[in-house]
Chimera marker file (.cmm) of the C-alpha trace (Angstrom):
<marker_set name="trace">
<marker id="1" x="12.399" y="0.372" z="-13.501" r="1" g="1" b="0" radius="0.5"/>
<marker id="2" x="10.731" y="1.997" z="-16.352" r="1" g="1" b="0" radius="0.5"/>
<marker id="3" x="7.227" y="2.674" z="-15.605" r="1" g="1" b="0" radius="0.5"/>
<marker id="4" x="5.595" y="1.876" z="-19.117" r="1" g="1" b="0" radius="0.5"/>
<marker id="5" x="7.859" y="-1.378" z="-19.929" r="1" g="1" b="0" radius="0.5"/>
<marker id="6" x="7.199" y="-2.726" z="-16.490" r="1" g="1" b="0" radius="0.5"/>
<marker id="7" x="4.310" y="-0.720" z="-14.302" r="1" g="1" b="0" radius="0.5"/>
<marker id="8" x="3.999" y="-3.457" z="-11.763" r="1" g="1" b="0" radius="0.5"/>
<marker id="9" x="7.695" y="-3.444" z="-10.520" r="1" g="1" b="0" radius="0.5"/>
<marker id="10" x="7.461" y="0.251" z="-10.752" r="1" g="1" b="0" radius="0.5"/>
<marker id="11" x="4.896" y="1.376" z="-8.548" r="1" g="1" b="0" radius="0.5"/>
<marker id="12" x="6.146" y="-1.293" z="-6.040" r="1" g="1" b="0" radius="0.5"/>
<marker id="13" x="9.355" y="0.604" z="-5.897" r="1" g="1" b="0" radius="0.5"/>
<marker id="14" x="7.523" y="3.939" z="-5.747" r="1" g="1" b="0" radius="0.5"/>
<marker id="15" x="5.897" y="2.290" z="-2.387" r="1" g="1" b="0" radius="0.5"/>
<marker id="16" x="9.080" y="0.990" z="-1.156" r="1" g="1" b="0" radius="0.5"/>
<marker id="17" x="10.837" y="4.307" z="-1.835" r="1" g="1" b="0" radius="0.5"/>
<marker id="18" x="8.146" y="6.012" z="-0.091" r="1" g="1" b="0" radius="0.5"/>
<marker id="19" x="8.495" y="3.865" z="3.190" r="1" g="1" b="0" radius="0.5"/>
<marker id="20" x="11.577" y="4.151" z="3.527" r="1" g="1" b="0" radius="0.5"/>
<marker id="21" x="11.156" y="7.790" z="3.282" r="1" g="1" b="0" radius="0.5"/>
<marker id="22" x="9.033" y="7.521" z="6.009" r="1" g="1" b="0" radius="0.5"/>
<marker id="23" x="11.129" y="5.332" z="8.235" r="1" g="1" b="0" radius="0.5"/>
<marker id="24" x="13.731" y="7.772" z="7.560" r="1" g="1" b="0" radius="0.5"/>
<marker id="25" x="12.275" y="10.643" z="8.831" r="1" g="1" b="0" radius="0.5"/>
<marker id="26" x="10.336" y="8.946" z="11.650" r="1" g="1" b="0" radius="0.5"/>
<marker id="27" x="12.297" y="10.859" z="13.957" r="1" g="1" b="0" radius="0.5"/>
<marker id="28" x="11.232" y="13.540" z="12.703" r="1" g="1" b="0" radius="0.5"/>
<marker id="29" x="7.538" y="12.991" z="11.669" r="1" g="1" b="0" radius="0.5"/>
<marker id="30" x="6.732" y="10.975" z="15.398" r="1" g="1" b="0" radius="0.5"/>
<marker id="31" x="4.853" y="7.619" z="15.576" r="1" g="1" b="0" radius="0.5"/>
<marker id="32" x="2.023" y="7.691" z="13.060" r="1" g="1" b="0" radius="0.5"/>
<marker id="33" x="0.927" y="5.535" z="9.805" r="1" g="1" b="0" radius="0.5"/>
<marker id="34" x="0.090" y="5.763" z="6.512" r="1" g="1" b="0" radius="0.5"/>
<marker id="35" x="-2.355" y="4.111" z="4.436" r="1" g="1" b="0" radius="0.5"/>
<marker id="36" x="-2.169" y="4.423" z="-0.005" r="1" g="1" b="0" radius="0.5"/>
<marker id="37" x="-4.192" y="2.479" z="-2.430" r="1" g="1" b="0" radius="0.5"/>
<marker id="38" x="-2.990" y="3.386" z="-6.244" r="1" g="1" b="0" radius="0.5"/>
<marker id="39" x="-5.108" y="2.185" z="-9.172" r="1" g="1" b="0" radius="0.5"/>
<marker id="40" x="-3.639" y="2.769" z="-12.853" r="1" g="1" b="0" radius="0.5"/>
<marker id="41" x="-4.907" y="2.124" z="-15.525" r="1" g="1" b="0" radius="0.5"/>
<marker id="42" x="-2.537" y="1.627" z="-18.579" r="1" g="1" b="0" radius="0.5"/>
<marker id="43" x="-4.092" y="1.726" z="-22.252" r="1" g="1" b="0" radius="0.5"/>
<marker id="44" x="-7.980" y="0.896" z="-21.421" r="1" g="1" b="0" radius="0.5"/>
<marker id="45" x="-6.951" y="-2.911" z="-21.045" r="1" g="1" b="0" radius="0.5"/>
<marker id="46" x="-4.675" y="-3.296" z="-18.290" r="1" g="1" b="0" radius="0.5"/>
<marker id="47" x="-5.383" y="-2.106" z="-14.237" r="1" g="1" b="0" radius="0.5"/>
<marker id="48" x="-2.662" y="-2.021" z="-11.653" r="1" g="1" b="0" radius="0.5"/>
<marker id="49" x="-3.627" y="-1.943" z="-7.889" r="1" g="1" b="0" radius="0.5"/>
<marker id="50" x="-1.068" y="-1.835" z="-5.231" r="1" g="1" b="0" radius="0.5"/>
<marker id="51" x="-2.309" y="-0.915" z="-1.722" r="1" g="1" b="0" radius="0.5"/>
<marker id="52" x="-0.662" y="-0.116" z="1.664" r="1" g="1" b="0" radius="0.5"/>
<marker id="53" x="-2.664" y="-0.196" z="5.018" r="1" g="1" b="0" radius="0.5"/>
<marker id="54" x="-6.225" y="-1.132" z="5.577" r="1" g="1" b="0" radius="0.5"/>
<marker id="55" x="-7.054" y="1.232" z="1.746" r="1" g="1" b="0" radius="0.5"/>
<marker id="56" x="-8.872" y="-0.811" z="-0.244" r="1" g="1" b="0" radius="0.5"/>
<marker id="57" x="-9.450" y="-0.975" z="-4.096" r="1" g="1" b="0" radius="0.5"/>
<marker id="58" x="-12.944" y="-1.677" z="-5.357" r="1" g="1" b="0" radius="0.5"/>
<marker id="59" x="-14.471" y="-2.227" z="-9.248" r="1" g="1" b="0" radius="0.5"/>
<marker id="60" x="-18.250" y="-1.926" z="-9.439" r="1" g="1" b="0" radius="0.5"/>
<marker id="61" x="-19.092" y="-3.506" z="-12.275" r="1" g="1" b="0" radius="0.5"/>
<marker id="62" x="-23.407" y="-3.369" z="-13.502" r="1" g="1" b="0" radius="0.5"/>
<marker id="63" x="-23.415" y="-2.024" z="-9.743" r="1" g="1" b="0" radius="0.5"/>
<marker id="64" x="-21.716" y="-5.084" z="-7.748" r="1" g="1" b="0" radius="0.5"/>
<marker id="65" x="-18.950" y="-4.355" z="-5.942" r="1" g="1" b="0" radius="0.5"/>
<marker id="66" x="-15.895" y="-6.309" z="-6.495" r="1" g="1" b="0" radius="0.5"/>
<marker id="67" x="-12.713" y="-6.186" z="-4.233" r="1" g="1" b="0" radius="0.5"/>
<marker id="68" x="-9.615" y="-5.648" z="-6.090" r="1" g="1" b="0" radius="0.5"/>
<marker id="69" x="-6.936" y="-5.542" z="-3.248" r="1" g="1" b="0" radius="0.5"/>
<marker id="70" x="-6.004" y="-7.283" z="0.720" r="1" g="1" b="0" radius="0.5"/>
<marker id="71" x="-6.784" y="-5.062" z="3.376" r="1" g="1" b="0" radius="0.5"/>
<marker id="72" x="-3.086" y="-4.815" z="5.287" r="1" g="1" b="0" radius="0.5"/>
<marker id="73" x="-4.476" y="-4.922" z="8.887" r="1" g="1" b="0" radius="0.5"/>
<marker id="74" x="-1.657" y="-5.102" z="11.812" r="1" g="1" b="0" radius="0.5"/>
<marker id="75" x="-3.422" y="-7.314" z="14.311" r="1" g="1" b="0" radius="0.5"/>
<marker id="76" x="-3.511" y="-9.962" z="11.665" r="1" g="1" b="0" radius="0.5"/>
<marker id="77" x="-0.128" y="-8.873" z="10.937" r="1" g="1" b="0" radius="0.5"/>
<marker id="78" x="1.439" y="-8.257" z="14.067" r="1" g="1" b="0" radius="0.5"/>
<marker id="79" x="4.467" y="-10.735" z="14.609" r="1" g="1" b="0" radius="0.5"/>
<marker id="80" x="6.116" y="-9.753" z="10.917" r="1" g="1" b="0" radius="0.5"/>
<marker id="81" x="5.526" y="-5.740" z="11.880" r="1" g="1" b="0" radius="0.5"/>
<marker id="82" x="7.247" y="-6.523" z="15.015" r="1" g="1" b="0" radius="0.5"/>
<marker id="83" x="9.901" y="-9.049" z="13.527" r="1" g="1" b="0" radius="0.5"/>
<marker id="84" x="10.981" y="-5.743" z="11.296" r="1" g="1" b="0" radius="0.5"/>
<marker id="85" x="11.386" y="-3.738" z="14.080" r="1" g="1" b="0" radius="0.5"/>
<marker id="86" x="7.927" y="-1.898" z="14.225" r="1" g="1" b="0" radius="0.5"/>
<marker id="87" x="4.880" y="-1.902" z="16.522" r="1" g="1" b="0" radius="0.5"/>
<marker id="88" x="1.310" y="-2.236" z="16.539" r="1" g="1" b="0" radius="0.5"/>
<marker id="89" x="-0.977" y="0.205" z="18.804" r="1" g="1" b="0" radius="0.5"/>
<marker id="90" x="-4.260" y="1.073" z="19.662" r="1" g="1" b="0" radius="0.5"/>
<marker id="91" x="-3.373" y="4.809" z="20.508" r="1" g="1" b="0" radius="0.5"/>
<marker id="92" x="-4.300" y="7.311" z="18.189" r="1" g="1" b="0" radius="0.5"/>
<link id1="1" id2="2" r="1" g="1" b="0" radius="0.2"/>
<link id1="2" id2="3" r="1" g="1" b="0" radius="0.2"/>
<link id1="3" id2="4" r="1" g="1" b="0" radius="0.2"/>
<link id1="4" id2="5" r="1" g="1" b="0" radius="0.2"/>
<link id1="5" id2="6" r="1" g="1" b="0" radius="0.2"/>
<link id1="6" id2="7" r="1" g="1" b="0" radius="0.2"/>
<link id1="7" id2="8" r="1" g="1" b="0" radius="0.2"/>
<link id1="8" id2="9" r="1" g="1" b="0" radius="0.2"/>
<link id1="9" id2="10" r="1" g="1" b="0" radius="0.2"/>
<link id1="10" id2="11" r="1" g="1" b="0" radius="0.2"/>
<link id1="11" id2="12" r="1" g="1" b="0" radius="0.2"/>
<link id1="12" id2="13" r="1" g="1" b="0" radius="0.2"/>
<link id1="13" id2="14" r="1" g="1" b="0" radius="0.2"/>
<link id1="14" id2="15" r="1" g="1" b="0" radius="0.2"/>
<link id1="15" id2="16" r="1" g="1" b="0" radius="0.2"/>
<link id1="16" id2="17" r="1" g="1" b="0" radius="0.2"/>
<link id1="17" id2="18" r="1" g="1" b="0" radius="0.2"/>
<link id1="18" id2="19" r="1" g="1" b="0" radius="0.2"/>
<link id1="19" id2="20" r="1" g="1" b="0" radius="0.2"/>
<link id1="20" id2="21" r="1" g="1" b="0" radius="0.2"/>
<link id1="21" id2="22" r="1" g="1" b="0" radius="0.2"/>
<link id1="22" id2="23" r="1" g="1" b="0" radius="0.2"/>
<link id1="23" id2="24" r="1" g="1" b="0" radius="0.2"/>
<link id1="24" id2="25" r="1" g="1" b="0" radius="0.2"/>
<link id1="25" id2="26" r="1" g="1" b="0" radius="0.2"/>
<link id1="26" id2="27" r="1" g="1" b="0" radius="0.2"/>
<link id1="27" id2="28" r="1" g="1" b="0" radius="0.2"/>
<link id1="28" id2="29" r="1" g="1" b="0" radius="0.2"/>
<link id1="29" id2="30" r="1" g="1" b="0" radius="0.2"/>
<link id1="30" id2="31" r="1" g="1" b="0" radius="0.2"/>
<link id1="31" id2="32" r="1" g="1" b="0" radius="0.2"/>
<link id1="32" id2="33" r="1" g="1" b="0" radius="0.2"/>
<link id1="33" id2="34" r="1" g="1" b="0" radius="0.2"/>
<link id1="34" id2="35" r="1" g="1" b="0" radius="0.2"/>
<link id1="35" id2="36" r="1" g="1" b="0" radius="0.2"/>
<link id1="36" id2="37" r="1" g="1" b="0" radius="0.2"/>
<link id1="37" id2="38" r="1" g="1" b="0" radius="0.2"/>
<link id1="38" id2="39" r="1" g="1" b="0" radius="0.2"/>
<link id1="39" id2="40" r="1" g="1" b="0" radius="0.2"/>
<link id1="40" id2="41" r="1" g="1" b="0" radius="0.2"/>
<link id1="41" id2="42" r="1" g="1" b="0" radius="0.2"/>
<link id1="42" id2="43" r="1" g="1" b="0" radius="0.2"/>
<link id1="43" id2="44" r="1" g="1" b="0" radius="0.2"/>
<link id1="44" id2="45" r="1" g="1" b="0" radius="0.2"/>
<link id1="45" id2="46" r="1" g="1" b="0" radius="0.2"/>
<link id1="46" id2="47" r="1" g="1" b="0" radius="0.2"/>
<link id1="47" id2="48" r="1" g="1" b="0" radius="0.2"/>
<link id1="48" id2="49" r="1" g="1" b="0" radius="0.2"/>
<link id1="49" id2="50" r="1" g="1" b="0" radius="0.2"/>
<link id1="50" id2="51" r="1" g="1" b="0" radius="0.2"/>
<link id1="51" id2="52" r="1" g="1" b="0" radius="0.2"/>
<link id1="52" id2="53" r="1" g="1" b="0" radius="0.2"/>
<link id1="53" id2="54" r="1" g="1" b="0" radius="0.2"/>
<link id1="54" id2="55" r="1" g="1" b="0" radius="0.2"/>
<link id1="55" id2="56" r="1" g="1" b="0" radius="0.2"/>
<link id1="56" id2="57" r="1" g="1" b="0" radius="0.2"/>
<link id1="57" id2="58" r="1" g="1" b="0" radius="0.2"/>
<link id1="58" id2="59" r="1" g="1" b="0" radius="0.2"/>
<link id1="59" id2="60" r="1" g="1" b="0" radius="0.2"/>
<link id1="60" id2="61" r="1" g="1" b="0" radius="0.2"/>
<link id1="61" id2="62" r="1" g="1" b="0" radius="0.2"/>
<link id1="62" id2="63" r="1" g="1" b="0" radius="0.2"/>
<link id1="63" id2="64" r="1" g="1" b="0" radius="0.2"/>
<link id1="64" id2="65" r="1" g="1" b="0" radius="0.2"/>
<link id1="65" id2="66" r="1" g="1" b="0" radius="0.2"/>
<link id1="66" id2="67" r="1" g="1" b="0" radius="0.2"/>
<link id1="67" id2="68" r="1" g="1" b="0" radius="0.2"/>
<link id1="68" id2="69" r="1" g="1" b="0" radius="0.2"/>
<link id1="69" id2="70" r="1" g="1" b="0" radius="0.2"/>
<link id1="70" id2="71" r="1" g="1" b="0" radius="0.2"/>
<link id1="71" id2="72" r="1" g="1" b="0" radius="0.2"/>
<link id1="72" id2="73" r="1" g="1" b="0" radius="0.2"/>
<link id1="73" id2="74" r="1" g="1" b="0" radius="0.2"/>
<link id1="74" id2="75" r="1" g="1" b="0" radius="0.2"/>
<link id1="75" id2="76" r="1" g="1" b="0" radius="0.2"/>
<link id1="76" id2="77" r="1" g="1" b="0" radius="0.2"/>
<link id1="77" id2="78" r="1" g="1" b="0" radius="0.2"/>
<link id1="78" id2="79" r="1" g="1" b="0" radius="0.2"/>
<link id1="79" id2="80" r="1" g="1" b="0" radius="0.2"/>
<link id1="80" id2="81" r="1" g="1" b="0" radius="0.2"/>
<link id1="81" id2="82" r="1" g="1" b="0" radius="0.2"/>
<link id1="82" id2="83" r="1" g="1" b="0" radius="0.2"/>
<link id1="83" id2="84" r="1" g="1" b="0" radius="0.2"/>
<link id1="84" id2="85" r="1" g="1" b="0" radius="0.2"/>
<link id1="85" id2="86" r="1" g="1" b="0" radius="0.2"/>
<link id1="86" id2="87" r="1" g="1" b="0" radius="0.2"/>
<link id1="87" id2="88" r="1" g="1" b="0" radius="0.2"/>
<link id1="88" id2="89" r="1" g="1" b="0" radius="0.2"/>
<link id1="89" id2="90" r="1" g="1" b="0" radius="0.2"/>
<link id1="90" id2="91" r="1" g="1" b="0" radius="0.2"/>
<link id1="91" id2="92" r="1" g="1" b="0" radius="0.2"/>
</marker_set>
């Protein structure tokens, strides 16, 4: 996708490109994790947020915070990591 007629679907593939990097070269890199968040924003008017892991994306605005993006945390997310084949841990 075309990043400036259609930012949202284009970051989103950036992420999924970038996993499956990853998963690709998990052999290689060992058991680990990432986390991302990725704020853009496009002509003073428009903000994208996309966010992997437990990142989080937060406007202050007149000094209140506001939160822009979910927190991806595995214990609340546990049965669809495992479903895809991955794992949760507590080991470092």
């Amino acid at each position: 996708p075309n990043f400036w007629t259609n930012p949202e679907e284009a970051v989103m593939k950036a992420y999924q490109m970038t996993d499956e990097t990853i998963l690709d070269k998990s052999g290689e890199l060992g058991r680990g994790g990432s986390t991302a968040v990725t704020a853009i924003l496009i002509d003073g008017e428009k903000l994208v947020i996309a966010n992997v892991g437990d990142s989080r994306a937060v406007l202050c605005r007149k000094g209140a915070a506001k939160q822009l993006s979910v927190d991806h945390e595995p214990d609340k997310e546990r049965s669809e990591i495992e479903n895809k084949g991955g794992f949760v841990t507590l080991l470092p």
